[in-house]
N, C-alpha and C positions, 0 to 999 in steps of 0.2 A: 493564337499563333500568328494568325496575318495580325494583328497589332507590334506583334514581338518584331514579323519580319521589316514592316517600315521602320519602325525603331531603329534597328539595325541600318538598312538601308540609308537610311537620312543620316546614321552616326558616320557610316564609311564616307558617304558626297561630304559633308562635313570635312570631315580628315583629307581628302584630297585635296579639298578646295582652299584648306590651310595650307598644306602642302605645296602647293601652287603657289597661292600669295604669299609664302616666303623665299619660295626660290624667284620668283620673280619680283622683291625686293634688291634682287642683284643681278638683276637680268640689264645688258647695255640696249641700248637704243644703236639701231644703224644710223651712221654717220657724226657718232658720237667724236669728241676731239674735248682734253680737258687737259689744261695745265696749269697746277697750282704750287704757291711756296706755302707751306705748313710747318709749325712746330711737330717732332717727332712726339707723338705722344704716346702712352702709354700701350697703347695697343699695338703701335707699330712698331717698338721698342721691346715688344715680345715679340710679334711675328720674326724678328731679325733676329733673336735668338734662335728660330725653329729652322732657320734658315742654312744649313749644311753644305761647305765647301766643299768638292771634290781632291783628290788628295794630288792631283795635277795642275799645275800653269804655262801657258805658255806667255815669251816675252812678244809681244806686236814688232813685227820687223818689216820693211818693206824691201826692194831692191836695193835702196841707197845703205843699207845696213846700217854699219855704227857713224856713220856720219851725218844721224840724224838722230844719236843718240847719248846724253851726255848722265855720265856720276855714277857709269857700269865698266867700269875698266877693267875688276879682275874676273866679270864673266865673257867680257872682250877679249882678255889674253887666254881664257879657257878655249872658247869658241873658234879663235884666231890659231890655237895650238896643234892641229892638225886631226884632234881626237876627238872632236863634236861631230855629230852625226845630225846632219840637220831636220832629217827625214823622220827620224824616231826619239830624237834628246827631247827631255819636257823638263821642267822644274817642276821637284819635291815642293808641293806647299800643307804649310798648316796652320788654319785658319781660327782663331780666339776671339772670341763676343763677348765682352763684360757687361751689355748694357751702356760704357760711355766711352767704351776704344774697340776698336780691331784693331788684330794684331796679327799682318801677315809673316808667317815665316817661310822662306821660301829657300830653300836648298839646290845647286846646281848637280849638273851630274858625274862632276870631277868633285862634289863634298864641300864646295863652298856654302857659307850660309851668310841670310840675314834677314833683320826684321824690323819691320816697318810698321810706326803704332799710329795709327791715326784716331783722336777724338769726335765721337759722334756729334755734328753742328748744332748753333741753336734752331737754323732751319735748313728742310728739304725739299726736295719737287718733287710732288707727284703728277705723274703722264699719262693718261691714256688715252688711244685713239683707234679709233675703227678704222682698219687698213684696206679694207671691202674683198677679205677673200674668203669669207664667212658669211653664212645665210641666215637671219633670226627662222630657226625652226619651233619658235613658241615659248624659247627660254633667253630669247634675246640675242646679241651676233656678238663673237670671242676678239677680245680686245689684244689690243697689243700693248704691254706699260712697261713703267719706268719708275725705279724708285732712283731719285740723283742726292748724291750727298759729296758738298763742298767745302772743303776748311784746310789748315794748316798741317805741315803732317810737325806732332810732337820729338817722333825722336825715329835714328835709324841706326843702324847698328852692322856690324861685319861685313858683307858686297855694299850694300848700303850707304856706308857710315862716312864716307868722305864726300859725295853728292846732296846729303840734306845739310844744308846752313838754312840760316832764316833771312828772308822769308823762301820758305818752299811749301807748296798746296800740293792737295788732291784731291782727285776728282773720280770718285769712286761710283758707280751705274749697277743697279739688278734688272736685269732685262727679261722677261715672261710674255704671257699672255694668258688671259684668265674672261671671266665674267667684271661688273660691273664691284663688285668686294674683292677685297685683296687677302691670302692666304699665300702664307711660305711656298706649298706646294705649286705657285704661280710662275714662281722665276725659277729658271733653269738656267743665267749665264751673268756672270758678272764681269764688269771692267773696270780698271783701274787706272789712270793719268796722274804722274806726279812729273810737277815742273817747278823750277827753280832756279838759281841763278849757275847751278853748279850739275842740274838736276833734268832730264827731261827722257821720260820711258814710257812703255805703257805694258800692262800684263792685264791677261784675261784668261777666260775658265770657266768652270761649269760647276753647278749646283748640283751635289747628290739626291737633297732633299726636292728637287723639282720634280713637277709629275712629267715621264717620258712621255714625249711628244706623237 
């Protein structure tokens, strides 16, 4: 019986001590700072599948309003019509992952729509950096990241479709914080910058699929 129990005993330190050494396989180091260009590879190319838009956008606006905003004219005449609420309007969005495009579609709340595809690049940055508002409590200290992805936008279509000519980019951000491995449940907020000659807006939003903060 005392044979059986060290047995035991030595099985469970065992299992913990694995258990430890895999979580702390993805444990950050304080004062960590990492910024790399990578090809998307397969594993991130899933994770950005799991990755869930919430079903709200808003457009970025600051004081100067639409005079620092160019290729939105009929959400301009919406807004400008006296029926926008600026307190509570959001844009309808619905978000498509194929694997080699997103596809936002994003709806006003006077019923305008359009949609904007953009091709996933042949490379991206991945960010992240210890902000130092976090303590390593044994599991390492919670980082702040960034997945960046930059390229052309392929095609636009309805509010859209008179603002993209070519060339016009974008400049699309998943903004999180996590451990030292990356999982969908990391990022909670996405942004979006599309510029061009005809072209220049920004929308951002939140992730259903993030873990609440």
């Amino acid at each position: 019986m005392k044979r059986l129990f060290i047995t035991l005993l030595a099985v469970v330190c065992l299992m913990s001590l694995t258990n430890t050494a895999l979580a702390c396989a993805c444990c950050a180091d304080a004062g960590t700072y990492s910024i790399r260009t990578v090809k998307p590879e397969t594993y991130i190319v899933d994770l950005l599948g799991d990755m869930k838009f919430d079903s709200k956008a808003d457009l970025f606006m600051t004081e100067a309003d639409f005079e620092i905003i160019k290729g939105l004219d009929d959400i301009k005449k919406e807004m400008e019509g006296g029926s926008w609420n600026y307190e509570t309007d959001t844009f309808d969005l619905v978000n498509q992952f194929t694997k080699k495009t997103w596809k936002f579609t994003i709806k006003t709340p006077g019923g305008k729509t359009g949609t904007l595809t953009l091709p996933v690049p042949a490379q991206m940055v991945q960010f992240k950096v210890d902000i130092h508002d976090t303590k390593d409590t044994g599991l390492g200290v919670r980082l702040y990241k960034e997945f960046r992805f930059k390229g052309a936008v392929q095609n636009g279509t309805g509010i859209f479709r008179a603002g993209i000519v070519k060339p016009t980019t974008y400049f699309l951000v998943f903004q999180g914080r996590g451990n030292g491995c990356d999982n969908a449940e990391d990022f909670t907020h996405w942004h979006l910058e599309i510029e061009g000659k005809k072209a220049k807006y920004k929308f951002n939003g939140k992730l259903s699929s993030g873990a609440a903060e």
